[in-house]
N, C-alpha and C positions, 0 to 999 in steps of 0.2 A: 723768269722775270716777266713781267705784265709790263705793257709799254702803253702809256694813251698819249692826248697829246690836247694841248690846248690852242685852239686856232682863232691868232691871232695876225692874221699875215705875215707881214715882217717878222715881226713878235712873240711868233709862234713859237712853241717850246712844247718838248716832253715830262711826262710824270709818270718815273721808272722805277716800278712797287717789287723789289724780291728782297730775298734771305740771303743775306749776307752780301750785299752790295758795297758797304765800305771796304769790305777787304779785297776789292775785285780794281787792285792800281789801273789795267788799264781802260778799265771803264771811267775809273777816276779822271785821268789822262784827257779821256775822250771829250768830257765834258767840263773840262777845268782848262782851258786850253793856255791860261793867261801864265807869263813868267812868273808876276808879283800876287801873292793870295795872301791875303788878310782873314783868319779862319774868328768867329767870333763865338765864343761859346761860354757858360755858367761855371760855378766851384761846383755843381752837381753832375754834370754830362760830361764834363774835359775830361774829369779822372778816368773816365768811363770810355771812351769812345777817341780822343784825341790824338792820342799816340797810333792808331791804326789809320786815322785818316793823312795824319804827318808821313807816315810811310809810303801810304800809297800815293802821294802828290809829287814824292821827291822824282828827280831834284828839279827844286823852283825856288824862288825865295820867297818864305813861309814868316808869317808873322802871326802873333795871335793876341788878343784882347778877352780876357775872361772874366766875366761879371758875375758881382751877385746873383743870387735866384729866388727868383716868386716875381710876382705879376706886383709888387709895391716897388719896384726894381725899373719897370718900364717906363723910363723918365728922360725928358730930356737931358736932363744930367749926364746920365748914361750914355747916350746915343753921342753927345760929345766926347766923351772918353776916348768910343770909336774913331770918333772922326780927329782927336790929337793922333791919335796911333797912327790912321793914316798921311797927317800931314807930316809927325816927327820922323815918319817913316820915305818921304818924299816919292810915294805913289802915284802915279798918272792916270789917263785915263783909260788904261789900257789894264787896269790891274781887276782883280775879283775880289769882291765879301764873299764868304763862306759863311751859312747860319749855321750851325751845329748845334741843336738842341731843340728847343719844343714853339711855343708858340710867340711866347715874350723874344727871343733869341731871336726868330726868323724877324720879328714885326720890327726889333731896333736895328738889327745888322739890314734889313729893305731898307728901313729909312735913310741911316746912315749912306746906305749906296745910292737911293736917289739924291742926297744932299750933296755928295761930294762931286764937286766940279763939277756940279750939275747933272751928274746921274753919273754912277761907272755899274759894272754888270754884276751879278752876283746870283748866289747857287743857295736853294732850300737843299737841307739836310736833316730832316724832323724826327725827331727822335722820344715823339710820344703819341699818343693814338689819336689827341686832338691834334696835332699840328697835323700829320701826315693825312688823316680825312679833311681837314676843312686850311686850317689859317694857312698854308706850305703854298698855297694854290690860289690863284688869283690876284695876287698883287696889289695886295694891302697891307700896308706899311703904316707903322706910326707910334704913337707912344699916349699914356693918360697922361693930363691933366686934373688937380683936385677938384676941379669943377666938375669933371664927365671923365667918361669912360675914351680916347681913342679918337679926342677934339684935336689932335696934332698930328698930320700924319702925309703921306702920299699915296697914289698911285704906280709904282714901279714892278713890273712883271720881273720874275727871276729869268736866268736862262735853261734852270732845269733844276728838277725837283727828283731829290735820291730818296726816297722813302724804303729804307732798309728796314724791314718788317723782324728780325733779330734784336733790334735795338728794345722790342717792346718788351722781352724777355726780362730785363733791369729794372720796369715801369708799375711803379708801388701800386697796390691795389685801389686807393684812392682817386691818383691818375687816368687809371686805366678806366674807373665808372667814371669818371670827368669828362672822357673822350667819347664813352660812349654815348652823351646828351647830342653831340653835334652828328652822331651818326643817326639817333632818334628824329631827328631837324630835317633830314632829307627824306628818309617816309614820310616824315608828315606834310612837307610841303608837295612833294609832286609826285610819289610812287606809294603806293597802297599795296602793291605785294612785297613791295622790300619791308616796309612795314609790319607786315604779319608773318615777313621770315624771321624778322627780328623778336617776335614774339614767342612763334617755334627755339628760337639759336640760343636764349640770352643766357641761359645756364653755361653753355660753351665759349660763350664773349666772357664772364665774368669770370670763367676759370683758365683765362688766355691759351683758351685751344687757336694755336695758330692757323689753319685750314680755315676756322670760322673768321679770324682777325681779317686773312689776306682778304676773304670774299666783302667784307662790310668795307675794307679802305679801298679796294678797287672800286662797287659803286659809290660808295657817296665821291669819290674825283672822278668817276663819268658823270654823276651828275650837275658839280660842280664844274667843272670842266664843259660843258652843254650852257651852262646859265653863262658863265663870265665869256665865251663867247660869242652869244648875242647881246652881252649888252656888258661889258668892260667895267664902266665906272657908274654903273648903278642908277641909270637915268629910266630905268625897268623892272627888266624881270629881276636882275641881281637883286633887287632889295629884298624879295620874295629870301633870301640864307639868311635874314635877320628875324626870322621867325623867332619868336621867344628872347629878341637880343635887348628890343626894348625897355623890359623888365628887366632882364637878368643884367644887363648895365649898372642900371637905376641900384640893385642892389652892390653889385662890387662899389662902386663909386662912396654908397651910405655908407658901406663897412670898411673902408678903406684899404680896398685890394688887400685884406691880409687875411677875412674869415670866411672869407669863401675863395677855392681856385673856378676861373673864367666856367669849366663845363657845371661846374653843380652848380652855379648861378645863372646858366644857359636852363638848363636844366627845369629847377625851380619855373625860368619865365617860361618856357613851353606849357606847362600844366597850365599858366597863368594865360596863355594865349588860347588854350584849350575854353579854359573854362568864362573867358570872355566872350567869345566864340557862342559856348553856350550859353550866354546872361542876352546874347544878343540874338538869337531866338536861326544862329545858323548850324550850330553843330547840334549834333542829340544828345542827349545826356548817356546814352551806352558809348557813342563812341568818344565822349569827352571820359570817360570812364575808364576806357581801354588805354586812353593814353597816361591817366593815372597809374593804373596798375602795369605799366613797363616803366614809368621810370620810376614806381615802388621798388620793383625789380630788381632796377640801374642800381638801388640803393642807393636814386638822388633825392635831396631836398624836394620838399612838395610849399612848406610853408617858413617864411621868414621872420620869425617872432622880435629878432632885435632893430627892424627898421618900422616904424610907423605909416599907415596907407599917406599921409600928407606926407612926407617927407621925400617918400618912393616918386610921389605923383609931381613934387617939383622939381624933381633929378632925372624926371623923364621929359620934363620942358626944353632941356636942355640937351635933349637926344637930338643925332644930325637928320634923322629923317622930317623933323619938323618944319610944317611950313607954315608962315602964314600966321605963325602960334599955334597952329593947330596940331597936337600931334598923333600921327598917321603909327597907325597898328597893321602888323601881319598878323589875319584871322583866317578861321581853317572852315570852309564850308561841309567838311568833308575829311576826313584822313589820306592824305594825298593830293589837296587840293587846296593850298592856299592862295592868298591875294592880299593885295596892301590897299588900303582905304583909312580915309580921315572921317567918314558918313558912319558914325556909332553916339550909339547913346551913352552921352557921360554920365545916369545912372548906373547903365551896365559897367564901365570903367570903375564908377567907385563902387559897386559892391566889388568887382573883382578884387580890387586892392584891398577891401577888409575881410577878403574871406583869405589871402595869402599872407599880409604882414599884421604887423603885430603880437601880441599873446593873443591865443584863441578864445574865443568867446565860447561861453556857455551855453 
């Protein structure tokens, strides 16, 4: 088992990455310490996973709330579900959420825990290769709205994050290139040799050689782990892990969270970060190049034929990094080396959006 940790003073908590962690009760024990647990999971991961986590927590008294699944699902509707379960259930505030599943799961069971009586504590359990690299970690909470992508939400840190690397074993091929966008995200922003290990590895990420999984989820949460603790609620560097988010927002939001899952629309906006990057005379055209041909690779989307560049570009008005109406892009000067800035040319902006959305032109 790999142990890191995220320092946060008080707040501080571990991110505990091995094989076969669920079934390890008193580890469960260890870090579930509450009588009353609330475990919160999907009709896709429960079947899967639930009954091994129930075992290892006994005996405490176990409750559970199981939700729909897909990202059209993370609503506040839902997140109330949660929180009846916890009121019909007369929970204190001494009780735990449990997120048992991917990254919709973790983001409504956080919220629900910072909503109820004002915050109770609660445990990531990510059970896909995007939660466990990126959302499980950091302490962002929240749910869409039709207008935006993630306009609803909190800041609430878990008390520990069980990233059972066995669970990815179950995790369709699909998923599994989904997760790999958000692990592309952290080469590009601030390491250039993880990046070209990734270029070396990806044959072995796409055929879930686990050796190659453990190594990609350990760094991307050191380095995630590194950013949210110098700067927590994103007043900095944190904004630097929205690389490509701005985009790939703009597009789930147009398509209505149902034709693309969150990583191939991460995905898609990287290229699109990339290649603004280049329209605006900082990256090269080889290495906007090379980021094409790895998430060729990914076997993610590169372009978005059914949203319109106007429609993307109003959807992106309404991203939270904007300020001022102005809104502020992660651009890469370099492969490993991004920065957030509102100082770009809005040529460059709209050619980028007409060479990604729409039908392709001739």
């Amino acid at each position: 088992m790999n142990t890191l940790k995220v320092e946060l003073g008080s707040r501080s908590y571990p991110i505990l990455i091995g094989d076969g962690l669920l079934a390890q009760s008193e580890l469960l024990r260890q870090h579930v310490p509450a009588h009353d647990a609330l475990i919160v999971s999907n009709t896709t991961v429960a079947p899967l996973y639930l009954d091994t986590l129930l075992a290892g927590l006994r005996p405490r008294r176990m409750v559970e709330a199981i939700l729909p699944d897909g990202e059209s699902h993370k609503t506040l509707t839902n997140v109330a579900r949660i929180l009846d379960v916890l009121v019909a259930n007369r929970f204190g505030r001494d009780c735990t959420v449990i997120a048992l599943g991917g990254g919709v799961v973790g983001d409504m069971a956080g919220f629900a825990a910072a909503c109820y009586q004002r915050g109770v504590s609660y445990v990531q359990i990510p059970t896909t290769l995007l939660s466990q690299v990126d959302s499980s970690v950091g302490g962002k909470t929240g749910v869409n709205h039709p207008g935006g992508k993630n306009l609803i939400g909190a800041f609430h840190q878990p008390v520990v994050v069980l990233a059972d690397t066995s669970t990815l074993a179950s995790l369709p091929a699909r998923e599994l290139r989904a997760g790999l966008a958000e692990v592309i995200k952290y080469g590009l922003i601030c390491d250039a040799t993880f990046f070209a290990w990734l270029e070396a590895h990806m044959d072995e990420l796409l055929a879930g050689d686990p050796t190659a999984l453990a190594h990609v989820i350990r760094r991307s949460c050191e380095i995630k782990a590194e950013i949210v603790a110098r700067d927590e609620r994103e007043q900095g560097d944190r904004a630097l892990l929205n690389l490509g988010h701005t985009f790939g927002h703009a597009i789930e939001s147009a398509t209505g969270y149902t034709q693309w899952l969150h990583g191939e629309a991460i995905g898609a906006g990287l290229l699109m970060a990339a290649t603004m990057s280049r329209e605006c005379g900082l990256m090269t055209v080889e290495a906007a190049e090379r980021v094409r041909t790895l998430l060729e690779r990914a076997n993610l989307p590169t372009r978005i034929d059914a949203v319109q560049p106007e429609s993307a570009l109003e959807l992106m008005r309404i991203d939270k990094k904007v300020q001022g109406g102005r809104i502020r892009l992660v651009l890469m000067r370099k492969i490993g080396e991004a920065f957030m800035t509102a100082d770009y040319s809005t040529d460059a902006l709209d050619r980028t959006l007409r060479e990604h959305f729409g039908p392709a032109r001739e």
